[in-house]
ZAMARGU-4260 file (C-alpha; in steps of 0.2 Angstrom, whole numbers, plus 5000, padded with zeros to 4 digits):
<rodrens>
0) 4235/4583/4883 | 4233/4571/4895 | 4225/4557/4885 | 4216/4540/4891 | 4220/4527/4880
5) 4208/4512/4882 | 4211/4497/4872 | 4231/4500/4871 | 4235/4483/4872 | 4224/4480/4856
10) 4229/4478/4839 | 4227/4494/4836 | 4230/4503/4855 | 4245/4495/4855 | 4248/4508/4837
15) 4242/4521/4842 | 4249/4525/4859 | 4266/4528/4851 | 4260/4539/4840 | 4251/4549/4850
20) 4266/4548/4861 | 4277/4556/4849 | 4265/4570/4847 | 4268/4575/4864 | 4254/4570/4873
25) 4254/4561/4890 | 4247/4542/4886 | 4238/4533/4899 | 4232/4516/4894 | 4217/4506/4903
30) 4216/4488/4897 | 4210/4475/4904 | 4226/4464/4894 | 4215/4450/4888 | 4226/4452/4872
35) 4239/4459/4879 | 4252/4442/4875 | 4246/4444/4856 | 4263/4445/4852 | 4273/4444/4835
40) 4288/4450/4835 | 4300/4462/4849 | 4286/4467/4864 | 4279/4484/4863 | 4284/4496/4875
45) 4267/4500/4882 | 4262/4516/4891 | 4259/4516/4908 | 4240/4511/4913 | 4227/4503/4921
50) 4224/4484/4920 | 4204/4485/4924 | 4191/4479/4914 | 4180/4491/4904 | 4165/4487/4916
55) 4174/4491/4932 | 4180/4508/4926 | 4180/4522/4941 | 4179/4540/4942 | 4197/4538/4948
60) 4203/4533/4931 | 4197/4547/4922 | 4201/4560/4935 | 4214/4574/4927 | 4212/4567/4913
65) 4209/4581/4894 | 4204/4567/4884 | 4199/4548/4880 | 4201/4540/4865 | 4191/4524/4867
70) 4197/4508/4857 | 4192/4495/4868 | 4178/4481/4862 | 4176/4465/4858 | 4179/4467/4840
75) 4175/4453/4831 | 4159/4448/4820 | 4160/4431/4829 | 4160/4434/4843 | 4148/4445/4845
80) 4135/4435/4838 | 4143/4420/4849 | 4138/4430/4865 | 4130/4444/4861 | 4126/4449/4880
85) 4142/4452/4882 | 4144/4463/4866 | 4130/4473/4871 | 4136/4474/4890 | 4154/4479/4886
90) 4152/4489/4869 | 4139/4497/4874 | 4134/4499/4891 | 4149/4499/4898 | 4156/4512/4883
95) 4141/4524/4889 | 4145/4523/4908 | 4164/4528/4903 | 4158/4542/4893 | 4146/4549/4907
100) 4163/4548/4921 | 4172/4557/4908 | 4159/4568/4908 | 4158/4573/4925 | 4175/4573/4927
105) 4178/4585/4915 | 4186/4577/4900 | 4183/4588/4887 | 4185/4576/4872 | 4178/4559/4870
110) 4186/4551/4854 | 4175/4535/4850 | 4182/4522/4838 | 4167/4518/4829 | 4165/4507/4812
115) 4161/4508/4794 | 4151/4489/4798 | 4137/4501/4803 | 4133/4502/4783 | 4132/4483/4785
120) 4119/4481/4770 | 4121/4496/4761 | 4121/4488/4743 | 4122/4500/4729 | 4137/4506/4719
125) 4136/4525/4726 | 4147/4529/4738 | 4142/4528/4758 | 4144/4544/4769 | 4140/4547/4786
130) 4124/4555/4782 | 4117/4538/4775 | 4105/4526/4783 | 4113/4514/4795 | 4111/4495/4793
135) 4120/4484/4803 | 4119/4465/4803 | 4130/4459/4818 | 4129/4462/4836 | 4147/4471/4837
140) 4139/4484/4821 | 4123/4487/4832 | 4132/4489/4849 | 4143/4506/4839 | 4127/4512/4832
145) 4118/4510/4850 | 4135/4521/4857 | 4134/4533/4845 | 4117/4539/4848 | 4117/4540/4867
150) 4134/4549/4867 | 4126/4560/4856 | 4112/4563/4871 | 4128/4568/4881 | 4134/4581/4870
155) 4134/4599/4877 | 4146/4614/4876 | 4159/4606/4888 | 4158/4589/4883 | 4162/4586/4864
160) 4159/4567/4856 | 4167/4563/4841 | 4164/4546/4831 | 4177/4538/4820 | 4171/4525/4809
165) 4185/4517/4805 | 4185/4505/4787 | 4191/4488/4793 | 4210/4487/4797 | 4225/4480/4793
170) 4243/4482/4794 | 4258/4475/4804 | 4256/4479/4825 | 4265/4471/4839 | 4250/4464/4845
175) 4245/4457/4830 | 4226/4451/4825 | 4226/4438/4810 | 4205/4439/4809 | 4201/4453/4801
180) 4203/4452/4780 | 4218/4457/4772 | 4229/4451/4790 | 4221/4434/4788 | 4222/4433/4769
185) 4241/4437/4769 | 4245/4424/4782 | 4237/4410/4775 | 4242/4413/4759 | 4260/4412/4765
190) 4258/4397/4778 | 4247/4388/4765 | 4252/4393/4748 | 4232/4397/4745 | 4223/4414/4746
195) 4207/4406/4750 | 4190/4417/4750 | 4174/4409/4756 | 4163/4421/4750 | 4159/4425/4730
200) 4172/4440/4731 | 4160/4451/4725 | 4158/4460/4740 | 4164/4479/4741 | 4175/4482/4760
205) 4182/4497/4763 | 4202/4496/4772 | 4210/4507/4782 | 4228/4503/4788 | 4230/4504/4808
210) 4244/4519/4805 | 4233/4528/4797 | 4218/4526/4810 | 4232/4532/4824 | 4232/4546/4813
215) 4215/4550/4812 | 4214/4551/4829 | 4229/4559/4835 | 4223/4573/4821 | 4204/4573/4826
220) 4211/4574/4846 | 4216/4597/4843 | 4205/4599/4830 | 4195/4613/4832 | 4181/4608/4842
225) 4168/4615/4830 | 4176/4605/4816 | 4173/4589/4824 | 4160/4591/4840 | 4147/4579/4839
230) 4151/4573/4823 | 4152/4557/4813 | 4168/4555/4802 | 4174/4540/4793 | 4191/4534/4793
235) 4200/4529/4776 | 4202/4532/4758 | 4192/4530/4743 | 4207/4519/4735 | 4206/4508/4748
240) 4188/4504/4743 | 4189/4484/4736 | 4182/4470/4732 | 4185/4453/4742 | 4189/4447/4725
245) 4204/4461/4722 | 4211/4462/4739 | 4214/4441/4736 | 4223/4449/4719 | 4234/4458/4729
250) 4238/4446/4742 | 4243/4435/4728 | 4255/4447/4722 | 4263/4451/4739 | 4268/4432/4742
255) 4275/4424/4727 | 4268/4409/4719 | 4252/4409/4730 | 4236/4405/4721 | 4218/4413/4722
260) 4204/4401/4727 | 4187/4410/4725 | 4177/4396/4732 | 4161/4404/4736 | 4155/4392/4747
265) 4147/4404/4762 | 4139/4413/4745 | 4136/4434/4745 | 4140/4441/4761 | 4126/4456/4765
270) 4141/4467/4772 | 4146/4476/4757 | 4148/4493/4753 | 4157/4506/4746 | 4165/4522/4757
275) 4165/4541/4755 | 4179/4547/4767 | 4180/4568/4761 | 4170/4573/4777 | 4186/4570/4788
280) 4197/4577/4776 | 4188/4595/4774 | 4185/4593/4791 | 4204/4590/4794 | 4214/4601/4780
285) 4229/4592/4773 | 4223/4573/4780 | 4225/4559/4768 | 4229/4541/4770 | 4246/4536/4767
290) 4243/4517/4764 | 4235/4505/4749 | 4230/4490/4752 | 4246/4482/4740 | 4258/4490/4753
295) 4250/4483/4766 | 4248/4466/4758 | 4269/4468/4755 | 4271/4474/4775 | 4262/4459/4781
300) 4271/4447/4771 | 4288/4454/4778 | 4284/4454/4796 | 4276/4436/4795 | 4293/4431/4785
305) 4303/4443/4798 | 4295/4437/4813 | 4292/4418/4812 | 4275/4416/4812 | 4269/4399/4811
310) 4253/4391/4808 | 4247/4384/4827 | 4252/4404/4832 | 4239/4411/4818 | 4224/4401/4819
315) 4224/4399/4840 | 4237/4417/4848 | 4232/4429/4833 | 4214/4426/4833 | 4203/4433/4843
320) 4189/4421/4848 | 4203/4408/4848 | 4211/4417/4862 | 4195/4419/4874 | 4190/4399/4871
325) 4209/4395/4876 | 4209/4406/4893 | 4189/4401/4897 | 4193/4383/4894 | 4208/4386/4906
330) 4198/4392/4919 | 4209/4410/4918 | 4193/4420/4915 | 4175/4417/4920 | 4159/4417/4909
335) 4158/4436/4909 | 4175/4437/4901 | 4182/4443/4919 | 4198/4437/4924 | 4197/4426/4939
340) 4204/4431/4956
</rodrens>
């Protein structure tokens, strides 16, 4: 297929591409490269694409196109709830307006990296699947949800949605993102000597490394379409189903000598819940994950080693909202997150 790749100079585009890539499709990306110098390590060789922001997509990007799989968002709990306008404006609105062009273009598969956050306050100890009611606490959880029910409005015999809710990632990428759990945990316990929780640890997160979600989708993109049209699937595994508390544990074991500090001072975080990921694998015979958290953790800790990183690069190049105040403060992009002319 020819496939449209948004997002593929993300954190996770910028794994998937190849992957999909090596499954014989024809990638084309569509980035608007905000992250595209997120760097750690030998540069990605990107597929060819189109630098354009989500918002100013055109018919002419999705014409001849078999398929989008859409990764791009502003994907990160703070900021969304820093500017949630724009959340709303790129996640969702601008998400919609892609699918419709698709649409009418003729794209006759619209994979949509949804998220597992849309559980948000779930609570319980039985296991969350997609059937169950959906409770999310931050503008970036509420924006997917939104995107899912109006792209269900656009199902119909020639246009099939899927939406992959992916547990939070982690894992080694080119591009790298240190603000997501088990990335940042691993990286400040080897820079500090501390793996440092803020919250109690009790609550439960569900992980999913960024290989496996490339998996996912390249998998879910020849699926038989009545396996997968207009339906929900999340994107992990059981195992990977932890407490903060036991993911510090195995950061802790992946760098040597770091110590565990439980300091509970943000208290219980509402987000916790607990994933039931067999809908994708009946859905999608012989699927499984290939990745624990511990091998992550041991991944992470080798490329950081491997690749230099340093403190200054982790807080301020890796992190996402860093990266937005730095190019904002230096006039590069303007309120709306566009790049200036």
């Amino acid at each position: 297929m020819r496939v449209l790749l948004t997002g593929h100079q993300g954190y996770l585009g910028t794994v998937m591409a190849p992957v999909l890539e090596a499954a014989g499709h024809d990638v084309v990306g569509l980035d608007s490269g905000l992250f595209a110098d997120c760097i750690l390590g030998p540069a990605p060789a990107d597929p060819r694409g189109h630098r354009v922001d989500l918002r100013d997509v055109t018919a002419d990007h999705v014409a001849g196109v078999d398929a989008v799989i859409h990764l791009a968002a502003l994907s990160n709990d703070p900021l969304g709830s820093l500017a949630p306008e724009l959340t709303y404006a790129i996640n969702h609105h601008a998400s919609v307006r892609l699918a419709r062009l698709a649409r009418d273009a003729g794209v006759k598969r619209f994979l949509y990296a949804s998220t597992c956050s849309v559980y948000g306050a779930a609570g319980g100890d039985a296991l969350v699947g997609e059937d169950a009611p959906l409770r999310p606490v931050t503008p970036y959880a509420e924006s997917k949800v939104r995107v899912e029910d109006d792209l269900h409005a656009l199902a119909d015999e020639d246009f099939s949605p899927v939406y992959l809710r992916n547990a939070t990632a982690f894992g080694h990428s080119p591009r790298l993102r240190a603000d997501i759990v088990l990335n940042n945990l691993v990286g400040h316990a080897l820079l500090t000597g501390e793996v440092r929780v803020l919250s109690d640890g009790t609550p439960w997160r569900p992980l999913v490394h960024a290989a496996d979600i490339a998996r996912a989708f390249t998998a879910a993109l020849t699926a038989p379409r009545a396996a997968v049209h207009d339906r929900a699937f999340n994107i992990g595994s059981e195992a990977n189903n932890v407490t903060v508390a036991e993911i510090a544990e195995q950061v802790a074991e992946a760098v040597p000598g770091a110590k565990v500090n439980i300091t509970g001072e943000n208290g219980a975080d509402p987000r916790s819940y607990r994933v039931d990921f067999s809908r994708f694998r009946a859905a999608i015979p012989g699927f499984d994950c290939a990745w624990t958290v511990q091998r992550g953790a041991r991944e992470l800790a080798g490329a950081y080693r491997a690749f230099g990183l340093t403190g200054k690069d982790f807080d301020n190049r890796f992190t996402r909202l860093a990266v937005l105040r730095a190019a904002s403060g230096a006039g590069a992009v303007d309120d709306t997150l566009r790049w200036r002319r």
